[in-house]
N, CA, C and O atoms as a GROMACS GRO file, in nm:
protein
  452
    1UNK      N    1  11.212   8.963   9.820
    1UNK     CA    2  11.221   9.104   9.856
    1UNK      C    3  11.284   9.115   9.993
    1UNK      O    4  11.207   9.107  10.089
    2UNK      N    5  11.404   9.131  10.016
    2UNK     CA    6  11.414   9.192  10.126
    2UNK      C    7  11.353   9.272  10.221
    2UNK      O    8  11.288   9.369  10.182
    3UNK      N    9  11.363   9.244  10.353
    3UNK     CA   10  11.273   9.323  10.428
    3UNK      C   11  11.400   9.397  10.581
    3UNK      O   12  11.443   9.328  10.673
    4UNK      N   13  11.420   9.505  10.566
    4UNK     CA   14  11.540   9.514  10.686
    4UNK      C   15  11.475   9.597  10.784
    4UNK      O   16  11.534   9.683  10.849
    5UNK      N   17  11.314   9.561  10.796
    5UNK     CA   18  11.277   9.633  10.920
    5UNK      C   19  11.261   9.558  11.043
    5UNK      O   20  11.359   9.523  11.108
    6UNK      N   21  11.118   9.526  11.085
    6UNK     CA   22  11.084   9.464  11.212
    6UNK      C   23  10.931   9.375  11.192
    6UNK      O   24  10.853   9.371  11.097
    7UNK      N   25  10.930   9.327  11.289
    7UNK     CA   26  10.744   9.259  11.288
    7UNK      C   27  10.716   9.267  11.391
    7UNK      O   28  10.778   9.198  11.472
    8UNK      N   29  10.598   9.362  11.442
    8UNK     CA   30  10.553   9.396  11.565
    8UNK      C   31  10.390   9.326  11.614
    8UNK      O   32  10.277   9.331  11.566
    9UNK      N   33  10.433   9.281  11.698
    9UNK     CA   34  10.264   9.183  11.679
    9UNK      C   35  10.177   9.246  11.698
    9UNK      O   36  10.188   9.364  11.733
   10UNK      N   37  10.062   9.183  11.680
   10UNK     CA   38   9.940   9.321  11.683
   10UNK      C   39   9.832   9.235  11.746
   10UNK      O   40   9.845   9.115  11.768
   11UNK      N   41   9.697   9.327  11.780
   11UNK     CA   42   9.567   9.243  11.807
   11UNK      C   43   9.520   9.254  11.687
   11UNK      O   44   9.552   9.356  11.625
   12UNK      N   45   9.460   9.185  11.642
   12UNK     CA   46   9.369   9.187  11.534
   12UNK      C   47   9.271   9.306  11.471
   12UNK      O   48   9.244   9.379  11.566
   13UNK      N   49   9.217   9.350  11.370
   13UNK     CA   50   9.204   9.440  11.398
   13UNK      C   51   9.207   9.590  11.448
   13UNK      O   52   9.129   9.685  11.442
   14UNK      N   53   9.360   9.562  11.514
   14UNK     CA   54   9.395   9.659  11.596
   14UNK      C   55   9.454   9.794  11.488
   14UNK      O   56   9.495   9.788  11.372
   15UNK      N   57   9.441   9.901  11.570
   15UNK     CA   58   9.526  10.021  11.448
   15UNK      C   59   9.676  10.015  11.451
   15UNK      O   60   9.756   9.978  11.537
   16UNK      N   61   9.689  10.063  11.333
   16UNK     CA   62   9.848  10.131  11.286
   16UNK      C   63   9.871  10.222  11.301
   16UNK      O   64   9.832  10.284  11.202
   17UNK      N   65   9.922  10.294  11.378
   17UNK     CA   66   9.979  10.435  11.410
   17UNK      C   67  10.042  10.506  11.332
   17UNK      O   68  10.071  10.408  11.264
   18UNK      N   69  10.086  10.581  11.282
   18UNK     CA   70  10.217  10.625  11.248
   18UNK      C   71  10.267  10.717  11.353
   18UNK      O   72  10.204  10.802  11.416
   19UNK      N   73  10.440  10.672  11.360
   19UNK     CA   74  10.524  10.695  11.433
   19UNK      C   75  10.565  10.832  11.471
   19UNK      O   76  10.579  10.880  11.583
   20UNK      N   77  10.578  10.879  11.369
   20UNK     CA   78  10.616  11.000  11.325
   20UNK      C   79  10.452  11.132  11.216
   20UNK      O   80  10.367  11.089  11.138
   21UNK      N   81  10.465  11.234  11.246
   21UNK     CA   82  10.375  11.303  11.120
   21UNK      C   83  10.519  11.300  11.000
   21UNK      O   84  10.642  11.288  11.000
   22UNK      N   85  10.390  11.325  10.893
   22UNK     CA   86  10.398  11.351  10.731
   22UNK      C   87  10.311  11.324  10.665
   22UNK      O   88  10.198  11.296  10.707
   23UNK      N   89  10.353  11.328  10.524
   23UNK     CA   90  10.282  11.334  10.425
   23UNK      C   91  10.269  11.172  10.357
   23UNK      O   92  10.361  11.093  10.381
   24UNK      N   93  10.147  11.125  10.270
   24UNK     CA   94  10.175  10.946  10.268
   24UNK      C   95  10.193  10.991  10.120
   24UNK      O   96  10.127  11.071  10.054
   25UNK      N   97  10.285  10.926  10.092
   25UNK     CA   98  10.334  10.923   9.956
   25UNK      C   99  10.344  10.788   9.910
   25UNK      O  100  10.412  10.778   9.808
   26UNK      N  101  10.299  10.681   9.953
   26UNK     CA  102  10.253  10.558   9.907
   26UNK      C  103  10.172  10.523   9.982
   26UNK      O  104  10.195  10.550  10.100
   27UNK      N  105  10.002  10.425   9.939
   27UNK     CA  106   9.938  10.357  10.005
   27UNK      C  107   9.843  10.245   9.928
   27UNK      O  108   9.726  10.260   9.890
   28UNK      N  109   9.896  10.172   9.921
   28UNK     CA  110   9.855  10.079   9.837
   28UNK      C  111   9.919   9.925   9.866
   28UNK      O  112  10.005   9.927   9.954
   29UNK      N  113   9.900   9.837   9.828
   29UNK     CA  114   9.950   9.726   9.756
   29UNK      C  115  10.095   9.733   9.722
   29UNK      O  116  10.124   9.826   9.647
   30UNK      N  117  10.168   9.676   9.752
   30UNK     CA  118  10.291   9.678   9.737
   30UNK      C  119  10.354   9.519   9.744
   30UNK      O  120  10.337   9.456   9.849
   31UNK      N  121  10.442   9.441   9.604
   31UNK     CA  122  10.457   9.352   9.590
   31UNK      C  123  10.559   9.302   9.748
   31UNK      O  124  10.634   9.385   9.801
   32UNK      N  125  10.545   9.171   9.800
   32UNK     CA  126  10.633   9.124   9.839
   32UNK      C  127  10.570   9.172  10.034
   32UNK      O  128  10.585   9.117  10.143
   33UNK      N  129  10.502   9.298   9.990
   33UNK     CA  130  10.484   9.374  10.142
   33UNK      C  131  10.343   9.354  10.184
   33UNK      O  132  10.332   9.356  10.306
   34UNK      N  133  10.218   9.331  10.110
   34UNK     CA  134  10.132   9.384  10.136
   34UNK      C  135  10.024   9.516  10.102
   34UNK      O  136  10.025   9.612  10.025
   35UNK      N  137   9.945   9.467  10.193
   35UNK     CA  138   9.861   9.618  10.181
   35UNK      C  139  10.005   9.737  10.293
   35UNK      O  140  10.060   9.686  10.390
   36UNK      N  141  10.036   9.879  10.252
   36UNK     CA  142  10.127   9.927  10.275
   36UNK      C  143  10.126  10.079  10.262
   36UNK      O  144  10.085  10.151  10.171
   37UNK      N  145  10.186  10.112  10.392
   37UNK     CA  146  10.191  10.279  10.332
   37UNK      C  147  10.327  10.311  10.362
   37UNK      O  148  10.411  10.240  10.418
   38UNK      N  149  10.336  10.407  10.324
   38UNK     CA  150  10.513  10.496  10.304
   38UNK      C  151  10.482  10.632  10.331
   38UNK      O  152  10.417  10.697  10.248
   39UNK      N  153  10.535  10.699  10.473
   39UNK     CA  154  10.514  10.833  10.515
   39UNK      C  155  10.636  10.900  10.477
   39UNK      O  156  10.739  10.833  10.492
   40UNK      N  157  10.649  11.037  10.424
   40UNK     CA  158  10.760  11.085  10.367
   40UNK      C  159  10.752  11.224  10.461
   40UNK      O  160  10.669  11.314  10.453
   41UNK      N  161  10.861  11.210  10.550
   41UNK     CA  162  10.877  11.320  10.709
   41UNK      C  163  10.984  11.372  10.641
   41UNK      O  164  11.086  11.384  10.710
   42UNK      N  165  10.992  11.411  10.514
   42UNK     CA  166  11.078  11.521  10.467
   42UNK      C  167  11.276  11.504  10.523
   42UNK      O  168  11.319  11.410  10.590
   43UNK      N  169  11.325  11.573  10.493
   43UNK     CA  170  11.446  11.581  10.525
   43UNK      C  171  11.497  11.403  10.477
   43UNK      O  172  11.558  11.332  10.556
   44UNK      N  173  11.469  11.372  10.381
   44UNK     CA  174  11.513  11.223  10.363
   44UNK      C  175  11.488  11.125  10.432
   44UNK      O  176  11.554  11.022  10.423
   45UNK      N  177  11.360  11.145  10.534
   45UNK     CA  178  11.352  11.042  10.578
   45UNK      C  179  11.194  10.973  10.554
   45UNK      O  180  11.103  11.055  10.547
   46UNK      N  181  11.163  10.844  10.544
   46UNK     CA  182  11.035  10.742  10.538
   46UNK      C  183  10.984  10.674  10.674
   46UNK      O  184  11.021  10.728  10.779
   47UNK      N  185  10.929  10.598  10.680
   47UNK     CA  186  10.867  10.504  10.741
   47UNK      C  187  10.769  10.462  10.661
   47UNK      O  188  10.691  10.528  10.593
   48UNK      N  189  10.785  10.272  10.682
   48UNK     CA  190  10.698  10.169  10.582
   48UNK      C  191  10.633  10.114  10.714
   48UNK      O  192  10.672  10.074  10.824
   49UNK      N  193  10.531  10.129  10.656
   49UNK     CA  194  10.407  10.018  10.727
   49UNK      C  195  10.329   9.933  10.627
   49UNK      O  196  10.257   9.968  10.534
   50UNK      N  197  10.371   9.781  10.680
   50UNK     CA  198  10.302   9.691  10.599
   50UNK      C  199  10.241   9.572  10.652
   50UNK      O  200  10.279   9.538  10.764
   51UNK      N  201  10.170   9.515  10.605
   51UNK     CA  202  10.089   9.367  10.592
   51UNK      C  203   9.956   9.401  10.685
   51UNK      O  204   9.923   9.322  10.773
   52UNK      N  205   9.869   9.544  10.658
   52UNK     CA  206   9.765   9.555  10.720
   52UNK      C  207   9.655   9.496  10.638
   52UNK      O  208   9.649   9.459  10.521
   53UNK      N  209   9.578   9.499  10.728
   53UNK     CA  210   9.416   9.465  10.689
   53UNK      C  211   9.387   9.512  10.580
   53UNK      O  212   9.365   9.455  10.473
   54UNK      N  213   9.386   9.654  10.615
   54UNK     CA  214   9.300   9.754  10.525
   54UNK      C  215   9.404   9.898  10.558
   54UNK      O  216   9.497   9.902  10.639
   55UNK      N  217   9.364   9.994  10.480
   55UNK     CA  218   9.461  10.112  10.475
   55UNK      C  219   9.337  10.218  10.484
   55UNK      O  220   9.233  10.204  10.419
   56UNK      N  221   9.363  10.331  10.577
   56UNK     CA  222   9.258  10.418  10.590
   56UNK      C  223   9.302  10.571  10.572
   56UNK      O  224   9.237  10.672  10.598
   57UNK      N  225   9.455  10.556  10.511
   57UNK     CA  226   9.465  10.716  10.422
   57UNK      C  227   9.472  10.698  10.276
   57UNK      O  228   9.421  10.611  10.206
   58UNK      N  229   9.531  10.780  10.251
   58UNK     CA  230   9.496  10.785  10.064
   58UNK      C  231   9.659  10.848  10.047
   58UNK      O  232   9.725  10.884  10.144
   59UNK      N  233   9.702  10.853   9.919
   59UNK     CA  234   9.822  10.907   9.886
   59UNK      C  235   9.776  11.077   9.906
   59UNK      O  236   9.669  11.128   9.870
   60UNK      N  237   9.884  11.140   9.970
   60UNK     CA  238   9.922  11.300   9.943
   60UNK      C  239   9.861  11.349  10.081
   60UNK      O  240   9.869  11.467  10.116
   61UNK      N  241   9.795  11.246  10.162
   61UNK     CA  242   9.697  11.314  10.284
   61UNK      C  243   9.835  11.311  10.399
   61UNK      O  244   9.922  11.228  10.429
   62UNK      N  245   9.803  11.434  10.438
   62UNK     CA  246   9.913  11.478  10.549
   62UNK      C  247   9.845  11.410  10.700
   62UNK      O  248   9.733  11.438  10.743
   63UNK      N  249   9.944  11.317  10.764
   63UNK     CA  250   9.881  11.280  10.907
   63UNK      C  251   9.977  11.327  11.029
   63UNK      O  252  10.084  11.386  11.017
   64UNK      N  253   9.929  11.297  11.119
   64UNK     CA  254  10.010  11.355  11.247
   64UNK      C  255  10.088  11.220  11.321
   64UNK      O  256  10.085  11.103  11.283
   65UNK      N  257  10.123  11.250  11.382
   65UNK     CA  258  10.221  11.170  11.474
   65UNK      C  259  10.060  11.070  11.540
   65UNK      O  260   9.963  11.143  11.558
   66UNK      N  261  10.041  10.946  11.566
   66UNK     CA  262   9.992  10.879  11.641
   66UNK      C  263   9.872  10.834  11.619
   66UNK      O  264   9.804  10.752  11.682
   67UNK      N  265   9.834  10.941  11.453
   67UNK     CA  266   9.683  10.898  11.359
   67UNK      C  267   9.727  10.769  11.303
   67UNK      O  268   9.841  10.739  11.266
   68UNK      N  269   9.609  10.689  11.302
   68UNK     CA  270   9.568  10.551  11.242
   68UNK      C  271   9.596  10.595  11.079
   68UNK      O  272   9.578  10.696  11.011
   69UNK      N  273   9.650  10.462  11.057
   69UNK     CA  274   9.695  10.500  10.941
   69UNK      C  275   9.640  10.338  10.828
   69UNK      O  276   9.653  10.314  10.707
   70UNK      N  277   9.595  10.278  10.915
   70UNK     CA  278   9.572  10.148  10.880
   70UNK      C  279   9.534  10.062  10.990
   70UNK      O  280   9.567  10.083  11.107
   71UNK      N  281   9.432   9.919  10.930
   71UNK     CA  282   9.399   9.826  11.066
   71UNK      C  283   9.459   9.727  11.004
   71UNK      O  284   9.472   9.709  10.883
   72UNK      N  285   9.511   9.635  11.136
   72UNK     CA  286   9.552   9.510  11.116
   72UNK      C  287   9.490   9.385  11.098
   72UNK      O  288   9.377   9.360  11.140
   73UNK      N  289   9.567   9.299  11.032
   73UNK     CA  290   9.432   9.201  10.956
   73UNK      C  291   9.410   9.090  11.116
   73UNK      O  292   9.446   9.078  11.234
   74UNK      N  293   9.333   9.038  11.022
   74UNK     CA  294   9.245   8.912  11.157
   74UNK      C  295   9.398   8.833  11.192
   74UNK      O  296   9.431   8.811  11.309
   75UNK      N  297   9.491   8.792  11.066
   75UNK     CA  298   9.563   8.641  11.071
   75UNK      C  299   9.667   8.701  11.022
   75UNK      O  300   9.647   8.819  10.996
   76UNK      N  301   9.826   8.640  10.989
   76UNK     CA  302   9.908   8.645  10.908
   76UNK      C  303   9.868   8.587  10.814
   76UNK      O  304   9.752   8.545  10.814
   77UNK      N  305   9.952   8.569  10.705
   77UNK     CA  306   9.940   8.485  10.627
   77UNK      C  307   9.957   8.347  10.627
   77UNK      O  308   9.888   8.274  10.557
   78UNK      N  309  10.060   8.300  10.711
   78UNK     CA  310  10.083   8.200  10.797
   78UNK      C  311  10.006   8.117  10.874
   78UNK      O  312  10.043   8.004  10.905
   79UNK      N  313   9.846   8.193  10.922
   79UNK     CA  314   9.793   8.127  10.982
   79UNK      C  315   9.808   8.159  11.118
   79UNK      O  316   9.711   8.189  11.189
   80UNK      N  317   9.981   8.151  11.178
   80UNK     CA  318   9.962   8.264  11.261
   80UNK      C  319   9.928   8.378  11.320
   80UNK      O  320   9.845   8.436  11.249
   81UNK      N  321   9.967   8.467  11.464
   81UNK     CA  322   9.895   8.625  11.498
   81UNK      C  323   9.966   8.688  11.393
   81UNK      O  324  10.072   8.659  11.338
   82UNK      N  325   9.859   8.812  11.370
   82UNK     CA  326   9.870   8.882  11.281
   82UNK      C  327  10.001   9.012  11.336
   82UNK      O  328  10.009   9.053  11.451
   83UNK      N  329  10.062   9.041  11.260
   83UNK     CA  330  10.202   9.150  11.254
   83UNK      C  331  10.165   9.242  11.162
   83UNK      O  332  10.082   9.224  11.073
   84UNK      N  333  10.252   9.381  11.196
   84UNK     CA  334  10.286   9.482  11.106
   84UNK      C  335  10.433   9.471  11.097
   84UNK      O  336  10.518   9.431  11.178
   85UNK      N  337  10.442   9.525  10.959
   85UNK     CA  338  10.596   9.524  10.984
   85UNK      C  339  10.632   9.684  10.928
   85UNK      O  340  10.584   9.752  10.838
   86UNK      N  341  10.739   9.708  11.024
   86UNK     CA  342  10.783   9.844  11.041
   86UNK      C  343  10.933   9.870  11.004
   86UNK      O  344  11.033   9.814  11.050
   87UNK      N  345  10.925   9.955  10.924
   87UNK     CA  346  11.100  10.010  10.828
   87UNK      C  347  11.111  10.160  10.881
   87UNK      O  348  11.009  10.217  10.919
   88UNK      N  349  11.238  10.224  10.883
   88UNK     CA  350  11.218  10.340  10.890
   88UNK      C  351  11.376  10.344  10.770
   88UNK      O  352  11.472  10.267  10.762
   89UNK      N  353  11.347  10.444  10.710
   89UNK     CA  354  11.484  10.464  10.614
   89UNK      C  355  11.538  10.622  10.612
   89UNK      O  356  11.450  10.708  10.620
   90UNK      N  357  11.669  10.662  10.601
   90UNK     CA  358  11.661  10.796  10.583
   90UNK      C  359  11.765  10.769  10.486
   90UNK      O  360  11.852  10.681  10.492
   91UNK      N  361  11.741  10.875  10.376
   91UNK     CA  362  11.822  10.876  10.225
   91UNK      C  363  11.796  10.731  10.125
   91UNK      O  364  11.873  10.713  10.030
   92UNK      N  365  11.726  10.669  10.141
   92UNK     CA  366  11.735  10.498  10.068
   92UNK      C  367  11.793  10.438  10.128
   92UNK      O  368  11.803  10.320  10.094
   93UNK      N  369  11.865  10.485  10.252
   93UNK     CA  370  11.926  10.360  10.333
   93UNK      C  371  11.781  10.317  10.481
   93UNK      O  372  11.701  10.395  10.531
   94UNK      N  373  11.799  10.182  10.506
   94UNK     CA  374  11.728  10.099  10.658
   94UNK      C  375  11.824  10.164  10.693
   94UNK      O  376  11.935  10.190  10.645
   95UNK      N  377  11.731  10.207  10.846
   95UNK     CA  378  11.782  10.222  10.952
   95UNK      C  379  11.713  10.142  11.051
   95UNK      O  380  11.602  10.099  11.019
   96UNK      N  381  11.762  10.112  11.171
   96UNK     CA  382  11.738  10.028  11.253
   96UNK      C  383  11.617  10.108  11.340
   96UNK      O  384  11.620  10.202  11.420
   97UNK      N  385  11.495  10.012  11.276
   97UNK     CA  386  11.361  10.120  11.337
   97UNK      C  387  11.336  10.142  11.471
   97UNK      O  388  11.272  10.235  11.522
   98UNK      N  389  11.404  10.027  11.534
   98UNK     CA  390  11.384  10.070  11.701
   98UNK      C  391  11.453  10.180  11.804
   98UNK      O  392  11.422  10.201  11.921
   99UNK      N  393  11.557  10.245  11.725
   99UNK     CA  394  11.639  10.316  11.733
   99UNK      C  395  11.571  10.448  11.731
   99UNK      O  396  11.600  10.548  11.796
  100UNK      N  397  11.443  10.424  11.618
  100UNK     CA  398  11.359  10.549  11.625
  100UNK      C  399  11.279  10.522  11.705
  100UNK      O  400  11.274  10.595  11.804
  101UNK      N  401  11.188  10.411  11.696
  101UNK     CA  402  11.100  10.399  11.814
  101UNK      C  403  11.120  10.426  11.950
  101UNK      O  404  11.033  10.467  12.027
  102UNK      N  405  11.254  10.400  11.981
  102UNK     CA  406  11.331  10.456  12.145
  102UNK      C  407  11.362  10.580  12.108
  102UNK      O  408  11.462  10.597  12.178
  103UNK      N  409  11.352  10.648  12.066
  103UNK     CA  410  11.348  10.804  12.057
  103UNK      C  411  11.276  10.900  12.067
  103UNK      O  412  11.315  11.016  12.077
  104UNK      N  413  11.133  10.852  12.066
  104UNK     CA  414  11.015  10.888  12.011
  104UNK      C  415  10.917  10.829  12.099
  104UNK      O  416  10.808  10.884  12.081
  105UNK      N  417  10.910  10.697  12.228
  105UNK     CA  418  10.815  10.664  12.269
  105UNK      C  419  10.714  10.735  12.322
  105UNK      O  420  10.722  10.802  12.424
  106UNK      N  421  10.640  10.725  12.270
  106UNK     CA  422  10.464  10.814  12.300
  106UNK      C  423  10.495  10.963  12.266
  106UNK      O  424  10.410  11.052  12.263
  107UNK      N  425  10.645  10.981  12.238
  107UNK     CA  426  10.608  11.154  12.187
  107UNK      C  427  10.569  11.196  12.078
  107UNK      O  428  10.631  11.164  11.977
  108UNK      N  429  10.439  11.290  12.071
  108UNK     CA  430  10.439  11.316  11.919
  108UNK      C  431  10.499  11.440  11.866
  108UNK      O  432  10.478  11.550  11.917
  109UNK      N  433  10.582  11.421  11.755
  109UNK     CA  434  10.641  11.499  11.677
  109UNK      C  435  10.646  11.484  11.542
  109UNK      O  436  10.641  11.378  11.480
  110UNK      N  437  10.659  11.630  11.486
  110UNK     CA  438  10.709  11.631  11.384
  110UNK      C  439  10.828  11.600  11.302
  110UNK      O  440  10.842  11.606  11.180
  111UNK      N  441  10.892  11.574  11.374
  111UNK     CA  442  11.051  11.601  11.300
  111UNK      C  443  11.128  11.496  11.340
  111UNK      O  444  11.169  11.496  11.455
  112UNK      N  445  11.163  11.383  11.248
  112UNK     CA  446  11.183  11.256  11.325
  112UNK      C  447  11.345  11.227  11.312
  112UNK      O  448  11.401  11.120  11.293
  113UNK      N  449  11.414  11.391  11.332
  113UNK     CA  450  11.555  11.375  11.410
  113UNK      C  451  11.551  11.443  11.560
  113UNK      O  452  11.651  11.439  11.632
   0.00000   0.00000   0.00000
């Protein structure tokens, strides 16, 4: 499975943010990714969060910019520190997620142009 996002290290345990508000239109299990959610910020655009611990929204629940959206596990799979890994896509295309992340540091918004 291809992966054209990022791996951001984490503390253990630690939360998952989401970057941006929307609506979660995936949260589950997802082959190749993990435990995983998929926020859908409208206007064609996503953000994937994957390889958490545990997932603490549900599909269709609307979150805000900077709500926990998931905890990170103890380990990788590897054995190594544990990572999230972060996609952002607009239309079915990767986009280069840090590009959003430097756009956006600590601001919360809605609208992730």
């Amino acid at each position: 499975t291809p992966h054209p996002g990022i791996e951001i290290a984490a503390e253990p345990e630690s939360a998952i943010r989401a970057v941006l508000g929307g609506r979660v239109a995936y949260a589950r299990r997802l082959t190749g990714y993990g435990n995983t959610v998929i926020l859908d910020h409208s206007g064609h655009y996503l953000s994937v969060y994957s390889r958490a611990g545990r997932l603490l929204v549900g599909e269709g629940t609307e979150v805000v910019a900077g709500q926990s959206i998931g905890v990170a596990t103890d380990e990788s799979l590897d054995g190594g520190p544990p990572t999230v890994y972060f996609e952002f896509r607009r239309a079915g295309k990767a986009e280069d997620p840090l590009t959003w992340l430097k756009r956006n540091p600590g601001r919360r918004t809605e609208d992730p142009r």
